[in-house]
C-alpha positions in Angstrom: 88.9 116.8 64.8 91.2 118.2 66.6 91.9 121.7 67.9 94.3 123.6 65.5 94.5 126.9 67.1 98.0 128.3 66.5 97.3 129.2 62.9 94.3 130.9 64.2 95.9 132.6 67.3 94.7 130.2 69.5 90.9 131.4 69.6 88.7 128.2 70.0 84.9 128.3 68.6 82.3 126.8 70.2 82.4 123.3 68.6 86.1 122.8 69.0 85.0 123.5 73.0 82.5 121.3 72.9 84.6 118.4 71.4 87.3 119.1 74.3 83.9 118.5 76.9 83.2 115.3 74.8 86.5 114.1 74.8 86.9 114.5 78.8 83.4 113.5 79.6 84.5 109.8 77.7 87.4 109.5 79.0 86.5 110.3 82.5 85.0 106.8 83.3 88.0 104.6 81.9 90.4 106.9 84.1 88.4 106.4 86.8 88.1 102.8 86.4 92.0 103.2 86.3 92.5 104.6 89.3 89.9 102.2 91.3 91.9 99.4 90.1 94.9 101.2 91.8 93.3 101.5 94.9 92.1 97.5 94.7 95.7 96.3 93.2 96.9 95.2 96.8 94.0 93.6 98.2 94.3 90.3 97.3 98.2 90.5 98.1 96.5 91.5 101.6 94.4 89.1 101.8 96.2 86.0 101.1 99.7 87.4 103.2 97.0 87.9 106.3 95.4 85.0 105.8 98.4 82.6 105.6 100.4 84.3 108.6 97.2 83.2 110.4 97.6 79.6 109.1 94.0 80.4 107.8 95.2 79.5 103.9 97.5 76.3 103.3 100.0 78.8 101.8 103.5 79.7 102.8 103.5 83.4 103.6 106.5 83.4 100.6 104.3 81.9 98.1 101.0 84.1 99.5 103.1 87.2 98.7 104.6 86.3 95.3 101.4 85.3 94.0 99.6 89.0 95.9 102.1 91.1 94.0 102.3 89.1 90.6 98.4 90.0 90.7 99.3 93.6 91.7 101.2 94.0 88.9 99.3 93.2 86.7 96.6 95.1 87.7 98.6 98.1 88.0 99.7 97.2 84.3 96.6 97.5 83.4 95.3 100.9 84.8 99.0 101.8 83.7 97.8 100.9 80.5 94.3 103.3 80.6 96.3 106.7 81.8 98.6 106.2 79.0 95.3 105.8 76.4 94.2 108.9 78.0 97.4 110.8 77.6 97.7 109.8 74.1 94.1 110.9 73.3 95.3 114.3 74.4 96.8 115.6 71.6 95.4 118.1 70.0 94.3 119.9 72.9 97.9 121.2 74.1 96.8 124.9 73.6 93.7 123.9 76.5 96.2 122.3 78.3 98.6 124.2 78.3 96.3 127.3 79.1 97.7 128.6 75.3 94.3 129.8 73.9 90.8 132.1 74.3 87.5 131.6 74.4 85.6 132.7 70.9 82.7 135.5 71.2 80.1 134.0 72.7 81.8 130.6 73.4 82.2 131.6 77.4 78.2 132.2 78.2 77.2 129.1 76.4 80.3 126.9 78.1 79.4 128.9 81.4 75.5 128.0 81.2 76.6 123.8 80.3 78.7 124.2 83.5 75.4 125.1 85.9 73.6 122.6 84.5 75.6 120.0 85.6 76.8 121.1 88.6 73.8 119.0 90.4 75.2 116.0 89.3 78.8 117.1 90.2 77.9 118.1 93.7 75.6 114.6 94.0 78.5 112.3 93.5 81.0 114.4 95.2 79.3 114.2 98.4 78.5 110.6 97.9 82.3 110.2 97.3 83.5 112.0 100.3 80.8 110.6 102.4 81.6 106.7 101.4 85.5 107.8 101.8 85.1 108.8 105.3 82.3 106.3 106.3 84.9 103.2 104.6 87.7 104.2 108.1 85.1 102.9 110.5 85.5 99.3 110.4 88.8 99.8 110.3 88.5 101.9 113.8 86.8 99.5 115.5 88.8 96.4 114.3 91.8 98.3 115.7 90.6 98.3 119.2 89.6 94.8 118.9 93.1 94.0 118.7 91.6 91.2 116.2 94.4 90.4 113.1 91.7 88.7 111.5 89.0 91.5 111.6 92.0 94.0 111.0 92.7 92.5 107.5 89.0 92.1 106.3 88.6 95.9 107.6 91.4 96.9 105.8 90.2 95.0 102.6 87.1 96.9 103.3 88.5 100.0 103.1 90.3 99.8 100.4 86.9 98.7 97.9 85.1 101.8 99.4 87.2 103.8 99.1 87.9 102.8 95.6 83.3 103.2 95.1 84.2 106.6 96.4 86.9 107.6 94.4 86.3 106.4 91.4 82.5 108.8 91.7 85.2 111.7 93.1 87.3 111.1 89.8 84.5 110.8 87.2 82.9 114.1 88.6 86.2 116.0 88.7 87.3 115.1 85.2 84.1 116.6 83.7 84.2 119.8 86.0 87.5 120.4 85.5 86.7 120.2 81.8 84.6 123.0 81.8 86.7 124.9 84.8 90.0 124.3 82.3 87.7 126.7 79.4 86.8 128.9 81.9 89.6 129.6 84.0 87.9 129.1 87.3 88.9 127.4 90.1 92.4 125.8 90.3 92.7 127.0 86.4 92.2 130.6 87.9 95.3 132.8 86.3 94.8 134.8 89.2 95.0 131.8 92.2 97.8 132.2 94.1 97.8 129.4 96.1 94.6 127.0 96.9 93.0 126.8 100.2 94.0 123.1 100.6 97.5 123.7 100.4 97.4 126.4 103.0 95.2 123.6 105.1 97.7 121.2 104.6 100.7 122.8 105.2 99.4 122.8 109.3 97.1 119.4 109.0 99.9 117.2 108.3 102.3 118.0 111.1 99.1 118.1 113.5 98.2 114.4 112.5 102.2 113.6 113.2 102.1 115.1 116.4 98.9 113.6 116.8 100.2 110.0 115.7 103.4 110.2 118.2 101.5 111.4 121.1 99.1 108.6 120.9 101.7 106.1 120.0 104.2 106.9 123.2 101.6 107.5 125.5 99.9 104.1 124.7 102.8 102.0 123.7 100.1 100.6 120.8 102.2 101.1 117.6 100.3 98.1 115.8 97.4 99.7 116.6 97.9 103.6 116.1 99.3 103.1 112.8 95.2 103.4 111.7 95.2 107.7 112.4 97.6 107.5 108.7 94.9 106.1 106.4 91.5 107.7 108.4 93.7 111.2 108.1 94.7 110.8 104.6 90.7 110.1 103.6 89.3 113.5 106.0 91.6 115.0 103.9 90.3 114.1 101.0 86.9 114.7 101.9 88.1 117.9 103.1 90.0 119.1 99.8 86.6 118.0 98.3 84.6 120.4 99.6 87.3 123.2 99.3 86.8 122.4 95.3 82.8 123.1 96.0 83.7 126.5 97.2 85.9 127.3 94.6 83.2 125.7 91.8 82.2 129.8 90.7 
């Protein structure tokens, strides 16, 4: 059933709500499962490019690659092929999405009381998910100042899988929030936000971390080595935006 609200002037009941939750909360692990396989699409093209420039694999660094990015596509195909199920499986909620619609009497304070019940879980795998993201850059840290090509590849292939555990909790969590925060208008889906916190964040972080990044790079003439503040800045970030979205959770 789907929500037919402009004959109706866009007023949704409680059970058309609640089959908008439904539909987010199934969807929410396939389009996480999409974006993990993002994240782990170039890790085998990693892996076997490292591994044969360190005449570790009987492989020609040519043939390595080409077989690392025929697997990447085709992984990326395939989430490709979930966020365009997802999208699909959206219509019939263009009103919700497109903020085109109100809440029916009463609908709000029982939408409202779902959303405090779940926001245990939600908080539970978003701090698992930011701590997993932030804890996956250590390896990679410590392989950097090894100067070891080999430990710098399996680190790297490290990161990538926990960061894709982490995300893939962050995404599942934030499909199902944002469900409810869609109905309700809080949050991000505020008509009254004018601006988020993690924009106003960013819009310094970024050209700190650059500044950062260049200072370290000159002063230490280690480019192959500094190159490592890029993905430990993009996942504090992350973890940071994360917890901006807790605040902003009433």
């Amino acid at each position: 059933m789907s929500l037919e609200n402009e004959a109706r002037g866009n007023s949704i009941s409680r059970k058309e709500a609640e089959e908008y939750l439904k539909h987010e909360a199934r969807w929410a692990p396939a389009v996480a499962r999409g974006v993990t396989l993002c994240i782990l699409s170039p890790v085998l093209l990693i892996l076997l490019t490292g591994l044969s420039s360190l005449g570790i694999l009987p492989l020609s660094e040519i043939l390595a690659g080409g077989i690392g990015t025929i697997v990447l596509l085709i992984i990326v195909a395939a989430a490709v092929t979930l966020f365009i199920r997802y999208s699909m499986e959206q219509h019939g909620f263009e009103s919700v999405q497109e903020d085109r619609f109100e809440l029916g009497t009463g609908v709000e304070a029982v939408i409202r009381k779902e959303k405090a019940m779940i926001l245990g879980e939600y908080t539970k795998k978003v701090t698992a998910g930011v701590v997993i993201c932030i804890l996956a850059a250590v390896p990679l840290m410590a392989a950097a100042f090894t100067e070891n090509d080999l430990l710098l590849i399996l680190s790297l292939v490290f990161l990538l899988c926990a960061v894709a555990v982490g995300v893939n909790l962050l995404v599942r969590a934030g499909i199902v929030w944002d469900s409810y925060s869609r109905l309700l208008r809080d949050g991000d889906y505020s008509r009254r936000l004018r601006g988020s916190l993690t924009d106003k964040i960013g819009s310094f972080y970024w050209p700190l971390v650059a500044a950062a990044y260049l200072l370290w790079s000159f002063s230490s003439g280690k480019w192959g080595i500094t190159w490592a503040v890029w993905p430990v800045a993009g996942l504090l970030f992350a973890a940071v935006a994360a917890v901006c979205r807790l605040q902003r959770r009433q």
